[in-house]
Each structure stands twice: as C-alpha cells, then as structure tokens.
N, C-alpha and C positions, 0 to 999 in steps of 0.2 A: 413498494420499493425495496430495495433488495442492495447490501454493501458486501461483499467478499473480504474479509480479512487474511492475508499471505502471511503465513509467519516463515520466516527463514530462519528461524534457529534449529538448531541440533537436537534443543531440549521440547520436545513437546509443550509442554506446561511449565514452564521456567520465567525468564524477565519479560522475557518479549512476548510471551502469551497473555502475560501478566496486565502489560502496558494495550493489547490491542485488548483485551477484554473490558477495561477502561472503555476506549472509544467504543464498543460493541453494548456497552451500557446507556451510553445515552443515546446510541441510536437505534437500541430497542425500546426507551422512553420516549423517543418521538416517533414512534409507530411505523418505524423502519426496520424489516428485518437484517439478520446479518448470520455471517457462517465463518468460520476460521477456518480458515483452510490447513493445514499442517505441509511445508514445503520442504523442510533443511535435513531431515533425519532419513527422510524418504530420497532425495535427492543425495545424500551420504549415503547411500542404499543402494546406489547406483540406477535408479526407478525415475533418471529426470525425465526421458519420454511417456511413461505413462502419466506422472504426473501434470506437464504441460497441458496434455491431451484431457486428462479430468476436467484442468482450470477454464481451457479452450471452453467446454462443455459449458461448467460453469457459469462463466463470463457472459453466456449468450442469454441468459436471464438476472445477471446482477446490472445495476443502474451506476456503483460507482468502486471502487478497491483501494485499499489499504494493502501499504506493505510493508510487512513490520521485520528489521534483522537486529541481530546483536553486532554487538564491532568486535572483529575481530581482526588485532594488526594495524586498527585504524583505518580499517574497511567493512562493508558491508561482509556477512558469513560468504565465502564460497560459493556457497550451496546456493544464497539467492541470486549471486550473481548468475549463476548457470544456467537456472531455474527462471531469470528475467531475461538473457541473452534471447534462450531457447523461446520465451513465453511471447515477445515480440517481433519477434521472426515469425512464427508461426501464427499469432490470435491477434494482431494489430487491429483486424476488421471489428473485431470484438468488443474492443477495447477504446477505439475511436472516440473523442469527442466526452467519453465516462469522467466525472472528477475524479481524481486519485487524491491518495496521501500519503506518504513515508513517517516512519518511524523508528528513532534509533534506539536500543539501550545498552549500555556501557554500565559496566563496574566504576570505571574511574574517569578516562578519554578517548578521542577517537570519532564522536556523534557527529562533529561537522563534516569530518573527510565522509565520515559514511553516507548521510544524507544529502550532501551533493552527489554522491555517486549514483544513489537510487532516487532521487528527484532528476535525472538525465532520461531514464525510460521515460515518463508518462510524457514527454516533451516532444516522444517523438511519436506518439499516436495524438497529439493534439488534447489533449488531457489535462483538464483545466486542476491547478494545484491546491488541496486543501490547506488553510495553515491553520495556526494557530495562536495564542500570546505570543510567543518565544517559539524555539525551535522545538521541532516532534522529538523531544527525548527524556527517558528518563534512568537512574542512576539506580545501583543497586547490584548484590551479588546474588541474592534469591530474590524471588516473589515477595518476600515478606520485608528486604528491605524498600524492593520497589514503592510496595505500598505507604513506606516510612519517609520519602523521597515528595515531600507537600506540594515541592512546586510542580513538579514532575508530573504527578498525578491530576495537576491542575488543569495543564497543558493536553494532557491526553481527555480530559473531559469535555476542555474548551474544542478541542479537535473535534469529539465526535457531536456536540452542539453545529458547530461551522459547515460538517459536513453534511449534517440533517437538514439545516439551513438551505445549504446550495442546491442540495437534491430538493427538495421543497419551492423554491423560487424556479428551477428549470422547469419544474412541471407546471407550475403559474404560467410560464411562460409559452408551455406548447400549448396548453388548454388559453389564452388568448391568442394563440395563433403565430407567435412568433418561431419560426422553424428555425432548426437545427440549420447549422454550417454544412457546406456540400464541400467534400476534402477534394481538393484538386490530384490528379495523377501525379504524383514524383515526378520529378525531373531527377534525373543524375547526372553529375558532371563530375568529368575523369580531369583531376589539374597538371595530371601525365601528358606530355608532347610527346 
C-alpha cells in the first residue's frame, strides 16, 4: 500500500512538511509506504501542468493522499488551490473512491477556513475522509516549533494511525470479497432557464 503526501507550501521543508512527515511516520510504521510530493514552490514556478501531470502519474499506484497546505489569508496556499482545481479536473479517475486527508498549519489562525476548503475536493471524487482527535492542524512559525505544538503533533500521528487503519480494513474487505462502489455517470443540471 502506497499514501502520497501533497504539500502545498512554498517552503519545501517548513511547517507543513513538518506536520505531513508526522503522518508519513506512522504510516511507514504500519508497513505502508508513502512519498511527499512537493507542490507550492513548483506551482509558484509556474510548472502547475507539469506537476499535475507527475501527481496524475503518481495517483495510479497510491491507495490513498494527504494534502497538506499552510494558511495563508485564512486560506489554503494559492498554489494548492491551483494545483487541486487543476489535479481534479484532470486525475478524478485516479483518484476515485482513495481515502484522503487534509491538513492545515498556521502560525497563529486560519486552519478552519482552510480545511474546509481543501476537504471540498476529495468530496467530489467520492473520497472517503480521513480524521482524526481534533481537527488536521498544527500551530507553529518553524519546524521546530511545529514539533513544540504537543497537541498538534498528537493529532498528526493519530491521523496517520486512522489512515493505516482505513487502508488496512478496505483491503480486508476486498480480500473477503466485498467490492468497491461502481461511480454512477454525472448528471449535470444547468438551474439556468
């Protein structure tokens, strides 16, 4: 099993690499691989079609994703939004039916507007939501206070437990025989007369 971690921040290695490497530890403890993708720096790069096109790639051997941004404005980074607009238009097939999970991290506030914002995509590919104690967030101006952030860190761990979990109980479940959901065609409806 296989989880892709999105980081939408700007900083390569900063809060939110900080906080998805958290959940990327327990779910290499439970014998789940994982990979951080790097998304915000490269998409402020102006490289958002290549990179979609990578994740695309990607996606068609991960089992479940994580998408991790900083707040910024009291939003998700820019860069993820572009980078998720783009990523579900294009890999929805991909993507279908996978558990997801978001994560915010914030200096100070902001975590709620942003993680409803990026808990909106996995909703529309049918993408069952990872949670965890509390909300996916954690607080801090570097790495190093991230780590200083007890509850925060708590929550990122409980996360990547919950998601081992999930991926682990789906595969019980296809190895007894219980099949996956078969996604019905869209319907679209114009509310335009």
């Amino acid at each position: 099993m296989k989880v892709v971690l999105f980081n939408g921040s700007r900083r390569e290695k900063g809060c939110t690499y900080t906080a998805l490497n958290i959940v990327a530890g327990e779910l290499n403890a439970a014998g789940i691989e994982t990979e951080v993708f790097f998304v915000g720096g490269r998409v402020l790069k102006s490289e958002t079609d290549a990179v979609v096109h990578e994740a695309k790639e990607i996606l068609k051997s991960a089992d479940a994703v994580v998408y991790g941004s900083p707040v910024y404005y009291a939003s998700p980074s820019g860069e993820m939004l572009m980078f998720l607009d783009r990523l579900y238009g294009l890999a929805e097939a991909e993507l279908l039916f996978k558990p997801a999970a978001t994560l915010a991290s914030a200096r100070r506030a902001g975590t709620s507007a942003t993680l409803d914002a990026l808990n909106k995509y996995p909703t529309y590919a049918q993408q069952p939501l990872v949670t965890s104690r509390y909300w996916n967030m954690v607080h801090g101006s570097s790495p190093e206070d991230v780590l200083k952030d007890e509850e925060g860190v708590q929550i990122m761990r409980e996360l990547g437990r919950n998601m081992a979990w999930l991926l682990k109980s789906i595969e019980a479940g296809k190895q007894a025989g219980i099949a996956q959901p078969v996604a019905e065609k869209k319907i679209y409806t114009n509310f335009i007369r």
